[in-house]
PASEBA-1860 file (N, C-alpha, C; in nm, 3 decimals):
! residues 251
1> XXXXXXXX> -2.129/-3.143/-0.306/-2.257/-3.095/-0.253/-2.248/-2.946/-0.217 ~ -2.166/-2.922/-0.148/-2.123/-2.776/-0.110/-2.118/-2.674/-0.231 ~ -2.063/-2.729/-0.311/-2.024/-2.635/-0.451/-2.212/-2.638/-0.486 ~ -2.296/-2.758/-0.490/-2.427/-2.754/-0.538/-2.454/-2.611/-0.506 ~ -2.482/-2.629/-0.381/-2.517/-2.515/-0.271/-2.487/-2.412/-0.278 ~ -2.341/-2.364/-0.302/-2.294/-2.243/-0.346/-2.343/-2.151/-0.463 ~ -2.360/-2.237/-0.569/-2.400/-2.218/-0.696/-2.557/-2.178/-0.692 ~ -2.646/-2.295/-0.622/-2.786/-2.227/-0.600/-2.812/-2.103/-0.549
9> XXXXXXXX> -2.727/-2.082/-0.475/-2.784/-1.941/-0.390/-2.694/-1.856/-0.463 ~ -2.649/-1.832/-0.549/-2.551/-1.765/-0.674/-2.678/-1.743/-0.736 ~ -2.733/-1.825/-0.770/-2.816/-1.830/-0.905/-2.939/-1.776/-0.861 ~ -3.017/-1.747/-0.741/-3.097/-1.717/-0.667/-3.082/-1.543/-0.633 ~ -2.976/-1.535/-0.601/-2.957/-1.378/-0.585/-2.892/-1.313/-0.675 ~ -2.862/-1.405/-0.771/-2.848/-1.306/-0.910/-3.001/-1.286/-1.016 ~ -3.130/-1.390/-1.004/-3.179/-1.329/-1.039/-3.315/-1.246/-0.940 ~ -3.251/-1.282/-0.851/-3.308/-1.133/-0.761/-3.263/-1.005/-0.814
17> XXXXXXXX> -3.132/-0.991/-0.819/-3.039/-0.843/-0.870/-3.079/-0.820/-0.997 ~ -3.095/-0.879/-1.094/-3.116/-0.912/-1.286/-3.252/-0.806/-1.255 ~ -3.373/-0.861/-1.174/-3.490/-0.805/-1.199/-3.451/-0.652/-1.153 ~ -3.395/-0.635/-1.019/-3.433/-0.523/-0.990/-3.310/-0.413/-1.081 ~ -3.209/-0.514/-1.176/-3.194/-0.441/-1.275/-3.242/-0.363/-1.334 ~ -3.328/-0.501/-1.420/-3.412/-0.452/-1.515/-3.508/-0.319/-1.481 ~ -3.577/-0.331/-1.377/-3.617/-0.198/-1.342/-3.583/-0.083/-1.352 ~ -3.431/-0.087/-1.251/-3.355/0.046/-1.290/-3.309/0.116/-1.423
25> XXXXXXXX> -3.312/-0.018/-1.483/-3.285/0.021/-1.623/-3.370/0.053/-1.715 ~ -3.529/0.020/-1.681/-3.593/0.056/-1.770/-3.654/0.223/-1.702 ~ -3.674/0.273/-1.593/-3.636/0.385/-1.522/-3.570/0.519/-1.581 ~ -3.411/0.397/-1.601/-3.343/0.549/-1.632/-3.362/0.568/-1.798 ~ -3.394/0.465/-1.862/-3.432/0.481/-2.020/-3.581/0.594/-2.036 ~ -3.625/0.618/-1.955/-3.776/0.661/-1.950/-3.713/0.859/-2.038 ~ -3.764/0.892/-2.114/-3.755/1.012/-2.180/-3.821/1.070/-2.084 ~ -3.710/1.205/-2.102/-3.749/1.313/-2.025/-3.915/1.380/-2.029
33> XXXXXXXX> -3.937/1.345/-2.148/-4.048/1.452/-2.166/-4.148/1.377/-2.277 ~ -4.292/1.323/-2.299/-4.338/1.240/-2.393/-4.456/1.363/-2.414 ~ -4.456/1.385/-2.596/-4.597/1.486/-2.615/-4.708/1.452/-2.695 ~ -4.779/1.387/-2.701/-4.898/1.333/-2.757/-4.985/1.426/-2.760 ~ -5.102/1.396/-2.863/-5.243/1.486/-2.892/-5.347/1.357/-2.901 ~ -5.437/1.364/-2.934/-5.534/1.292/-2.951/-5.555/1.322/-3.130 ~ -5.656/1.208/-3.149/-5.675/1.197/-3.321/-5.687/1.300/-3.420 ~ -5.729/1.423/-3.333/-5.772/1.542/-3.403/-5.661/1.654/-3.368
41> XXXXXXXX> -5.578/1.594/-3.280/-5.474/1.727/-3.244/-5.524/1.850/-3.203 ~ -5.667/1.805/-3.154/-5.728/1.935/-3.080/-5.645/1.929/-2.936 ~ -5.663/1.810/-2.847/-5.560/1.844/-2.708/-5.433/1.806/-2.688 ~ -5.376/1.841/-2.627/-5.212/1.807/-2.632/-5.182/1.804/-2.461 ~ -5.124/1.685/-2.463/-5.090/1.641/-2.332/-4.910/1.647/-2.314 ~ -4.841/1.682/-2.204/-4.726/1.649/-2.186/-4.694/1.569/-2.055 ~ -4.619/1.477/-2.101/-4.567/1.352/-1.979/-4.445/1.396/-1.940 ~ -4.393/1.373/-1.777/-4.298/1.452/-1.743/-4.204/1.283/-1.708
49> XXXXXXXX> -4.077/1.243/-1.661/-3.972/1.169/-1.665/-4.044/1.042/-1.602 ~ -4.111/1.081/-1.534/-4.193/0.998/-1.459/-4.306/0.938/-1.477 ~ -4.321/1.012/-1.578/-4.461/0.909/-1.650/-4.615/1.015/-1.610 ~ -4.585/1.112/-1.508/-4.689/1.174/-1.456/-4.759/1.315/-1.580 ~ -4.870/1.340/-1.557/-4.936/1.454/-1.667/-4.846/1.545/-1.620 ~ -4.804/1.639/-1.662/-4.734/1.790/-1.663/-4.834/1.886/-1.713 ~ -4.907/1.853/-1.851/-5.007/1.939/-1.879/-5.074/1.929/-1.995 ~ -5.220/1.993/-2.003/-5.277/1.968/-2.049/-5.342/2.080/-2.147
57> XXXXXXXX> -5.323/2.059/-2.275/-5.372/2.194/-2.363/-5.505/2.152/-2.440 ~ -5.580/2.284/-2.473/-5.704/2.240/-2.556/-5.665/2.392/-2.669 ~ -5.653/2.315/-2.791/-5.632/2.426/-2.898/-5.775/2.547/-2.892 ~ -5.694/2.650/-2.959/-5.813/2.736/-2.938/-5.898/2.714/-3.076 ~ -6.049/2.786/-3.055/-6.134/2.690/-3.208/-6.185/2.560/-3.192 ~ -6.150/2.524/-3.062/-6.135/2.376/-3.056/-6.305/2.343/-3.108 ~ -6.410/2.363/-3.074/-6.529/2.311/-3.117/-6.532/2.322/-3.276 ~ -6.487/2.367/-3.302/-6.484/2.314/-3.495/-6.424/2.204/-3.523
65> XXXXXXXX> -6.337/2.120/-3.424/-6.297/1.980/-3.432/-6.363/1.902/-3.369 ~ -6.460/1.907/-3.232/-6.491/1.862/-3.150/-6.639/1.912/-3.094 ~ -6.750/1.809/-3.058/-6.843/1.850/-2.978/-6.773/1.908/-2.838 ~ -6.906/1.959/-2.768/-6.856/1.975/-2.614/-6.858/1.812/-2.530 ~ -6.905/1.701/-2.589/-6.959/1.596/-2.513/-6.809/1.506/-2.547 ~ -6.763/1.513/-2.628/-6.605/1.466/-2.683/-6.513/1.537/-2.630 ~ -6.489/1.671/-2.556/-6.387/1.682/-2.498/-6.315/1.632/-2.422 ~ -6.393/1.560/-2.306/-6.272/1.504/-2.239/-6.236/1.319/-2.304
73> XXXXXXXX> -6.319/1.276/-2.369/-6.283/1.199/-2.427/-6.144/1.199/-2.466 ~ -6.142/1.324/-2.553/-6.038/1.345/-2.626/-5.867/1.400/-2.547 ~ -5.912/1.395/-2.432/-5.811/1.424/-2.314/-5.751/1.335/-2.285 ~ -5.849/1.231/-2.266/-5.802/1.079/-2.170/-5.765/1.019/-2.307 ~ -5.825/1.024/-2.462/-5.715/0.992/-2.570/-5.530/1.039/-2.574 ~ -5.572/1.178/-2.573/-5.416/1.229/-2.558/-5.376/1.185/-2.442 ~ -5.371/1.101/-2.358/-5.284/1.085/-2.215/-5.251/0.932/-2.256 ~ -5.363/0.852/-2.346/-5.305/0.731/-2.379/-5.215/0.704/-2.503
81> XXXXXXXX> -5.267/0.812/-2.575/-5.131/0.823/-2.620/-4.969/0.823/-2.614 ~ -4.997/0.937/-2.531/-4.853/0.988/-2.457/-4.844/0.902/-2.373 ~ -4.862/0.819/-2.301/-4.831/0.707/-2.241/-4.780/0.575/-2.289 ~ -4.885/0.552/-2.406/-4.818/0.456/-2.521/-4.709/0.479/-2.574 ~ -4.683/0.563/-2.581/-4.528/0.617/-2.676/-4.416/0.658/-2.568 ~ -4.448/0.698/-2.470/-4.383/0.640/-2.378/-4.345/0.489/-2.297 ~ -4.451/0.398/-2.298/-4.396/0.281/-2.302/-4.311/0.211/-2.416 ~ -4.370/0.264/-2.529/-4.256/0.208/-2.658/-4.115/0.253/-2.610
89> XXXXXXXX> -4.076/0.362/-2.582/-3.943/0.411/-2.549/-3.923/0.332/-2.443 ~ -3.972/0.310/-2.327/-3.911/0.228/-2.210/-3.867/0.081/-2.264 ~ -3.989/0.031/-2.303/-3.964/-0.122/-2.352/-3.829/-0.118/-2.494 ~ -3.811/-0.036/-2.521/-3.681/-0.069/-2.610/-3.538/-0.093/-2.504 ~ -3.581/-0.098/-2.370/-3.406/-0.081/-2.316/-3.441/-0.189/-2.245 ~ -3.594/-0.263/-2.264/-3.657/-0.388/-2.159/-3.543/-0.516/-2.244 ~ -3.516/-0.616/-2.182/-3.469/-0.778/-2.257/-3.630/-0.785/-2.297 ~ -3.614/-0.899/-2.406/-3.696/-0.956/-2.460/-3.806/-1.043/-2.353
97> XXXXXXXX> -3.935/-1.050/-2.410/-3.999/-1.090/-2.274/-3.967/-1.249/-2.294 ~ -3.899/-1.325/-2.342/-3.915/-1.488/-2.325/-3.787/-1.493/-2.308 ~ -3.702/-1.386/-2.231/-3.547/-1.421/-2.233/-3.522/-1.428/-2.110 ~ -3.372/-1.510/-2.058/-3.389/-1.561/-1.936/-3.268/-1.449/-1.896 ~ -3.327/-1.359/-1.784/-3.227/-1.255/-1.743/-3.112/-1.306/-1.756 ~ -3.068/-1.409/-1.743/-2.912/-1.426/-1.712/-2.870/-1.524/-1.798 ~ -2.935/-1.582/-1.905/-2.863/-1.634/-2.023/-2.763/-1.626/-2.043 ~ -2.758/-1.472/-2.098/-2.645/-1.474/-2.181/-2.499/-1.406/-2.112
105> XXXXXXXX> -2.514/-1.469/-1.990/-2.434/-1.423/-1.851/-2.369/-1.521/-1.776 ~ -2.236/-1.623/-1.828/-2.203/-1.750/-1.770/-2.217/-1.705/-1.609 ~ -2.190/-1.873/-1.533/-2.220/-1.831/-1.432/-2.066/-1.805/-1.332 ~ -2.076/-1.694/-1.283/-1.930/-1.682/-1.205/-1.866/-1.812/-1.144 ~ -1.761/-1.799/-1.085/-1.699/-1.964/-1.003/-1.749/-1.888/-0.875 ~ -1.808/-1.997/-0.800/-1.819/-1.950/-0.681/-1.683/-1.875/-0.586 ~ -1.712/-1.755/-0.490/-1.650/-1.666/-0.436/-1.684/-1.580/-0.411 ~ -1.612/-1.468/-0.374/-1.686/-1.373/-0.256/-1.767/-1.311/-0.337
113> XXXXXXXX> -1.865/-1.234/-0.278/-1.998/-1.153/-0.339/-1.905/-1.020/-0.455 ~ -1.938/-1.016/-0.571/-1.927/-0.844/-0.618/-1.925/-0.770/-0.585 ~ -1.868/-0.675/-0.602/-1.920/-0.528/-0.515/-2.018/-0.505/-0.588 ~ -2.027/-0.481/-0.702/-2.064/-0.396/-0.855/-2.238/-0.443/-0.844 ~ -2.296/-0.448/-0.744/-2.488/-0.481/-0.779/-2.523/-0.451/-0.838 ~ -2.639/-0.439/-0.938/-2.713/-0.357/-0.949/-2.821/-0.290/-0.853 ~ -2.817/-0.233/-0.767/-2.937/-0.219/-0.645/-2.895/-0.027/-0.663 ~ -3.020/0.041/-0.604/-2.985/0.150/-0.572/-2.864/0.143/-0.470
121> XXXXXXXX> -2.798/0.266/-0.385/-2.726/0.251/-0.302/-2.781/0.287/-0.202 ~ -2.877/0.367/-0.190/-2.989/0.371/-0.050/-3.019/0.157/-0.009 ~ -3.031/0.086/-0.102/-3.108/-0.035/-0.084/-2.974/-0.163/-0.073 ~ -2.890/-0.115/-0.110/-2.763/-0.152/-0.088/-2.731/-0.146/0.080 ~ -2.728/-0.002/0.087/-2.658/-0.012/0.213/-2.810/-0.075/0.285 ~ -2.893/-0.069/0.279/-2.992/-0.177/0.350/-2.985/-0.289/0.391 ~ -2.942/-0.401/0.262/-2.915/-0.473/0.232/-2.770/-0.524/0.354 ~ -2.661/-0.436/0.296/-2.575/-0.478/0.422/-2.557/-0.457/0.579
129> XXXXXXXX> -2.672/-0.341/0.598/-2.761/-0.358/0.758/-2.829/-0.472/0.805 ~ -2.890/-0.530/0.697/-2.996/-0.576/0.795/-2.979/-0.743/0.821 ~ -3.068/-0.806/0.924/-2.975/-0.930/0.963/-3.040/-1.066/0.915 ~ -2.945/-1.188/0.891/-3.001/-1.258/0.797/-3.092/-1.357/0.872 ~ -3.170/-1.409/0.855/-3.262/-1.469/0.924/-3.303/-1.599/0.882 ~ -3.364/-1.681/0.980/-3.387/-1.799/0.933/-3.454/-1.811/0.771 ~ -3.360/-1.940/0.734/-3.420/-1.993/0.645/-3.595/-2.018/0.640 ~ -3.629/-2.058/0.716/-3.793/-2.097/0.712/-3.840/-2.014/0.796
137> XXXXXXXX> -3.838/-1.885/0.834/-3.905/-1.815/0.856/-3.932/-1.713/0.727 ~ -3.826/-1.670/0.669/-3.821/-1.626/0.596/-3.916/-1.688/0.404 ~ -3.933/-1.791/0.450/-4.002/-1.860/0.330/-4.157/-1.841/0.380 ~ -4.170/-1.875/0.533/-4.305/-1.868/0.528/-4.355/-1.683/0.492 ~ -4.244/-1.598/0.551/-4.327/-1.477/0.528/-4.333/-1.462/0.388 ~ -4.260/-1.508/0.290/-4.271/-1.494/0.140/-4.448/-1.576/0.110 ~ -4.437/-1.671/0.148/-4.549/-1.745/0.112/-4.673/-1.692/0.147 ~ -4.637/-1.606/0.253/-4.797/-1.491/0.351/-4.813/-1.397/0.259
145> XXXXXXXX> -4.660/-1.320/0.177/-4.703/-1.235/0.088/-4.762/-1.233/-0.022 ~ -4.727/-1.352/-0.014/-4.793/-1.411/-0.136/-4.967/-1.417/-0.183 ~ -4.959/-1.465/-0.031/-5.159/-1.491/-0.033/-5.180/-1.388/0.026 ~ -5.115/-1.260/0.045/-5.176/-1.116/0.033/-5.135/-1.017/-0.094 ~ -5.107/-1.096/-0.140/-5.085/-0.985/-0.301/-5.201/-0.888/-0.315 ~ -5.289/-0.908/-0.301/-5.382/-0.832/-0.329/-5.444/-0.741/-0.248 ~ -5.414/-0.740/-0.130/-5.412/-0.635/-0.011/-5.268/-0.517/-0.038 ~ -5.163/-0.598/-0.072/-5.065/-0.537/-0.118/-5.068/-0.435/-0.221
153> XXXXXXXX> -5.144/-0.497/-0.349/-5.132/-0.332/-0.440/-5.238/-0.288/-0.432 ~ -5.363/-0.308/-0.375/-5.473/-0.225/-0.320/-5.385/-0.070/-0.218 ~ -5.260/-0.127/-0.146/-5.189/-0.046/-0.103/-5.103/0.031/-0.148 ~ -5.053/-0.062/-0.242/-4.936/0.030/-0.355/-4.909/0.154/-0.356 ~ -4.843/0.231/-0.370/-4.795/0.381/-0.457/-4.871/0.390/-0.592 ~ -4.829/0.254/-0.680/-4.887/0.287/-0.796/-5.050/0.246/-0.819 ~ -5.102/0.212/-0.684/-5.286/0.203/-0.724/-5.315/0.318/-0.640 ~ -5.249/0.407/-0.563/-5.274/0.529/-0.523/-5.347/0.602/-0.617
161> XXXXXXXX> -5.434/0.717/-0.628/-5.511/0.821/-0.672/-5.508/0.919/-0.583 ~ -5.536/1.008/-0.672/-5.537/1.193/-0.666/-5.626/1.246/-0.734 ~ -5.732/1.330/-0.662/-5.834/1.401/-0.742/-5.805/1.574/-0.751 ~ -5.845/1.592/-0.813/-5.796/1.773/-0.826/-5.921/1.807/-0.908 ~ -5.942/1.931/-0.886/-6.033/2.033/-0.960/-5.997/2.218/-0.989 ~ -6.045/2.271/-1.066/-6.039/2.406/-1.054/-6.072/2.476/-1.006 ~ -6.052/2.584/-1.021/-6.148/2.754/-0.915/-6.259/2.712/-0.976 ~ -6.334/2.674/-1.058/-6.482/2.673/-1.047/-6.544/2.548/-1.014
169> XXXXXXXX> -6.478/2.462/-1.062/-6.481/2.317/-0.954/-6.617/2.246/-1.097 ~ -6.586/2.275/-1.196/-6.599/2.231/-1.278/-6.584/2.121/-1.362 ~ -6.478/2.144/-1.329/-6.364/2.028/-1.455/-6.293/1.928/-1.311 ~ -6.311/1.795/-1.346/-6.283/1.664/-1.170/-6.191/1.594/-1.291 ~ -6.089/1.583/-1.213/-5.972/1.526/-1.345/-5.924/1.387/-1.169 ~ -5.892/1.262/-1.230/-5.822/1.189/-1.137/-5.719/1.111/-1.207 ~ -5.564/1.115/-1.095/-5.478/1.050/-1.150/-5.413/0.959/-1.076 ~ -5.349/0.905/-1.165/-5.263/0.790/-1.099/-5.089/0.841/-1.108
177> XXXXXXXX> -4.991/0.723/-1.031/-4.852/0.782/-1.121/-4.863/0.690/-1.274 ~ -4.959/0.625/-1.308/-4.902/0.603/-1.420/-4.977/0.746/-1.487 ~ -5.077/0.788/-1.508/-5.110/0.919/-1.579/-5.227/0.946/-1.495 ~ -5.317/1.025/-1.608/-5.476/1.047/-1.569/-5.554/0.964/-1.598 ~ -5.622/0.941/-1.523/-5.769/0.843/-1.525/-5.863/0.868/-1.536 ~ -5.868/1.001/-1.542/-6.060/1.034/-1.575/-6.031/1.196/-1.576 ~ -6.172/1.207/-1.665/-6.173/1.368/-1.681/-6.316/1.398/-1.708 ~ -6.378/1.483/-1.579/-6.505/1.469/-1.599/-6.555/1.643/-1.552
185> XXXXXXXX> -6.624/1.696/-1.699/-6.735/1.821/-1.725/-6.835/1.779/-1.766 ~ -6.912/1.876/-1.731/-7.079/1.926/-1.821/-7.041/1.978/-1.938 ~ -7.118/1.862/-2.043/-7.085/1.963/-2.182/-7.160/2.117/-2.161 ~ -7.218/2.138/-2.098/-7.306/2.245/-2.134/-7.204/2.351/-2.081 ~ -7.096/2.349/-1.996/-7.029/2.455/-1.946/-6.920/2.426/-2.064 ~ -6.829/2.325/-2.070/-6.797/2.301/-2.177/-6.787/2.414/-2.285 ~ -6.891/2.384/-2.322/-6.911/2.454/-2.431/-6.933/2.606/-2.448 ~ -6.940/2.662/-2.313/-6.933/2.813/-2.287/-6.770/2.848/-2.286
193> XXXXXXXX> -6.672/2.767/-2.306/-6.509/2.780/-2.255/-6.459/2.762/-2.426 ~ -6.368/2.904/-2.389/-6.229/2.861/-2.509/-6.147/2.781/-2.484 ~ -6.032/2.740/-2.536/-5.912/2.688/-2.545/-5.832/2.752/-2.470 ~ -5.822/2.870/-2.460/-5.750/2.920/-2.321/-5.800/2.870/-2.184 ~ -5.915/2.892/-2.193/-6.005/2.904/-2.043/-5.976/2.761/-1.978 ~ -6.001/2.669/-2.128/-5.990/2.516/-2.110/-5.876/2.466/-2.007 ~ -5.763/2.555/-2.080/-5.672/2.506/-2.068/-5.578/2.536/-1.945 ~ -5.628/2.641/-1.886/-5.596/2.678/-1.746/-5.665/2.599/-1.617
201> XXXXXXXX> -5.782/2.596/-1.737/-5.871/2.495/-1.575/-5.830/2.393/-1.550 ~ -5.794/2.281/-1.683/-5.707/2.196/-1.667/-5.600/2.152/-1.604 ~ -5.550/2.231/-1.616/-5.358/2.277/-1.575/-5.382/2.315/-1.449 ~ -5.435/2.363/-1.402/-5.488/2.395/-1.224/-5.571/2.255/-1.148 ~ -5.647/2.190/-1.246/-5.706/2.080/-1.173/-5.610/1.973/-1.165 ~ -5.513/1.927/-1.280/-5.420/1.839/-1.291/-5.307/1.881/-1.178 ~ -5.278/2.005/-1.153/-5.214/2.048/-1.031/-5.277/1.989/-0.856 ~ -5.360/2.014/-0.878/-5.431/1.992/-0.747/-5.437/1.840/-0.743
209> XXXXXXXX> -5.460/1.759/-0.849/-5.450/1.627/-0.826/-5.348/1.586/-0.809 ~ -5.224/1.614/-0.876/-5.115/1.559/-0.856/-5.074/1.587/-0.673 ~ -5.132/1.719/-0.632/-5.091/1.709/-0.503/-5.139/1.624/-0.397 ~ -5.254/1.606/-0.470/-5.321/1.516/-0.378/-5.253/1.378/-0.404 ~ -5.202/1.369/-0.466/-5.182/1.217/-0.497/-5.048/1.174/-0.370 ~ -4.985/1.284/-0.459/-4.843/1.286/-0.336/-4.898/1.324/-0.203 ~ -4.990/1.363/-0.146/-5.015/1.329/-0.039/-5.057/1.183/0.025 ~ -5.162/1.107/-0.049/-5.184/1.005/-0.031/-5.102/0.864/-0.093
217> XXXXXXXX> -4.996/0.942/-0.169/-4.885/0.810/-0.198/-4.802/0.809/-0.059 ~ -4.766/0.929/0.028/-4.713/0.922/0.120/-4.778/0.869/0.217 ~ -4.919/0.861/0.268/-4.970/0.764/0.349/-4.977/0.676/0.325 ~ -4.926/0.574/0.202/-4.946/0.478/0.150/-4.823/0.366/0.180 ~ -4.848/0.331/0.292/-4.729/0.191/0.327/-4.674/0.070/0.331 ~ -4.803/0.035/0.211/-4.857/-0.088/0.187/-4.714/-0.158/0.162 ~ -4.598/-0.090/0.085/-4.541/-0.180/0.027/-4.381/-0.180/0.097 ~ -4.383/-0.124/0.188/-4.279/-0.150/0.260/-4.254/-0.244/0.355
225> XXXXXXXX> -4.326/-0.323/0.418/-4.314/-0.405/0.419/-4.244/-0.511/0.293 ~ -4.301/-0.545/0.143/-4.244/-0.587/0.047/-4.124/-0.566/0.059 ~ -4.070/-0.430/0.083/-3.940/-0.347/0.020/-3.814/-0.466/0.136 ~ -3.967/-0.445/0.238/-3.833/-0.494/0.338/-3.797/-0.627/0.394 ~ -3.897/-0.711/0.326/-3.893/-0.850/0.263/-3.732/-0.890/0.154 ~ -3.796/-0.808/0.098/-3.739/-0.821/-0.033/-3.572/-0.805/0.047 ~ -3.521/-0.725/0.091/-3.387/-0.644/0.185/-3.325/-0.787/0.256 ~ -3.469/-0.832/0.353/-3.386/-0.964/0.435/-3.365/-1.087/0.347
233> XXXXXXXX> -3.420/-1.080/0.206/-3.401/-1.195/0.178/-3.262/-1.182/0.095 ~ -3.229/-1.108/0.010/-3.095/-1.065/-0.003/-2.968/-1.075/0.092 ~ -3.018/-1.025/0.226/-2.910/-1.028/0.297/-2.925/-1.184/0.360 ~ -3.008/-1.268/0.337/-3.024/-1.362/0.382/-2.925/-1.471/0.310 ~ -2.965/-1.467/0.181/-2.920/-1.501/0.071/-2.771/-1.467/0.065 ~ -2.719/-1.368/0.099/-2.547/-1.374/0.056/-2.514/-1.441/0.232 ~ -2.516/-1.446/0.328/-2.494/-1.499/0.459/-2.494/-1.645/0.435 ~ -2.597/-1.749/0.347/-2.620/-1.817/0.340/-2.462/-1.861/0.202
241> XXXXXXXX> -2.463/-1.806/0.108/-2.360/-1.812/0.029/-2.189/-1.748/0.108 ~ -2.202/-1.701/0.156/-2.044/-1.686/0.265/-2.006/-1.806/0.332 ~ -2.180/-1.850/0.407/-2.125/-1.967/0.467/-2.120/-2.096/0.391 ~ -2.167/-2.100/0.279/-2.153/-2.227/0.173/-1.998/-2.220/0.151 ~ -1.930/-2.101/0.153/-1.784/-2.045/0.041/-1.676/-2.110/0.172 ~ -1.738/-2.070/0.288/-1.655/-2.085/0.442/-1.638/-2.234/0.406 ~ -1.746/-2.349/0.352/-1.725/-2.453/0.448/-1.662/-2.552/0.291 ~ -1.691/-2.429/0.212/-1.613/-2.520/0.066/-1.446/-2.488/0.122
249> XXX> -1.421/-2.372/0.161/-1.303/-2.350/0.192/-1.228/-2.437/0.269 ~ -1.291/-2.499/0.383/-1.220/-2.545/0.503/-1.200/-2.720/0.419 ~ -1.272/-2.772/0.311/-1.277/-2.855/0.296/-1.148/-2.920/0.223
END
């Protein structure tokens, strides 16, 4: 029975660790730099490591490819682009989606914990701070988070937004960290602007949004709590496997 026990909570906090693998790993696979255009290769967008806009170009001439009422169309094309082709690169370092993290990973003999996690080491040393707590308390707060999921990424980092604009307050661009979400002119000014002009106003409004964003991702605390869910149940989880290992031992 003991060995049962040992083994469950083995198998429990390894694929706790597997996921937040997988994360890290699909993270550090992320290309430095992703450059997309839209269909006509009139705008050209660049994605920075993070998935965020870096910048935004409008060729010069551009209205011989394009109305003024299609420009930003053709913006929020080039950003899905460059986003798409940036997820192709991430998802090549993803496991397969019907594969079981730890398949192809026998399962250790029960014994002391690894050193070797996969966890950041900021979340690591968390992990071995913090204190392990009841079994059923700890389930019910999982189960509360549960039936607040949706208060939760209403809070998120990543449902956060950032609005930015230019010196003429023209051009209203909004983003997310996954990219930009909207890009909104008057064709009629539009259409008074080169490809230079375009392309500065841009690059100044996408600036201002991004700051804004990082301002309001930093008021954004929704998910720490999660983070720190997530921390006690780990450390809950190996306390619970020490003392399974203690009482296989004494036996």
């Amino acid at each position: 029975m003991t060995d049962d026990i040992l083994r469950s909570f083995q198998q429990l906090r390894s694929y706790a660790l597997d996921l937040q693998g997988i994360l890290t790993d699909a993270q550090a696979s992320a290309p430095e730099q992703v450059v997309a255009t839209d269909a006509t290769g009139t705008v050209q967008v660049v994605l920075g490591a993070d998935g965020s806009t870096e910048s935004i170009a409008v060729a010069t001439g551009w209205r011989r490819r394009l109305a003024a009422e299609q420009l930003t169309a053709a913006v929020l094309e080039a950003c899905e682009a460059a986003a798409v082709e940036r997820m192709a690169a991430v998802s090549e370092a993803l496991p397969d989606a019907g594969a079981d993290p730890g398949a192809d990973r026998p399962f250790a003999e029960p014994g002391p914990v690894a050193p070797a996690d996969p966890l950041p080491a900021d979340m690591r040393e968390q992990v071995d701070r913090a204190q392990p707590r009841p079994l059923d308390e700890l389930v019910e707060d999982v189960l509360r988070a549960a039936d607040n999921i949706d208060e939760y990424a209403a809070l998120s980092p990543i449902a956060v937004t950032g609005t930015g604009t230019d010196a003429s307050r023209q051009i209203v661009v909004t983003v997310s960290r996954a990219g930009l979400l909207s890009c909104e002119a008057e064709p009629y000014w539009l259409d008074t602007q080169g490809g230079a002009d375009l392309t500065a106003a841009l690059t100044e409004a996408v600036a201002a949004a991004r700051a804004d964003l990082a301002d309001a991702t930093r008021q954004a605390a929704g998910t720490s709590e999660l983070d720190q869910l997530f921390v006690e149940t780990l450390a809950t989880l190996n306390e619970l496997q020490r003392s399974a290992q203690s009482a296989k031992d004494q036996t």
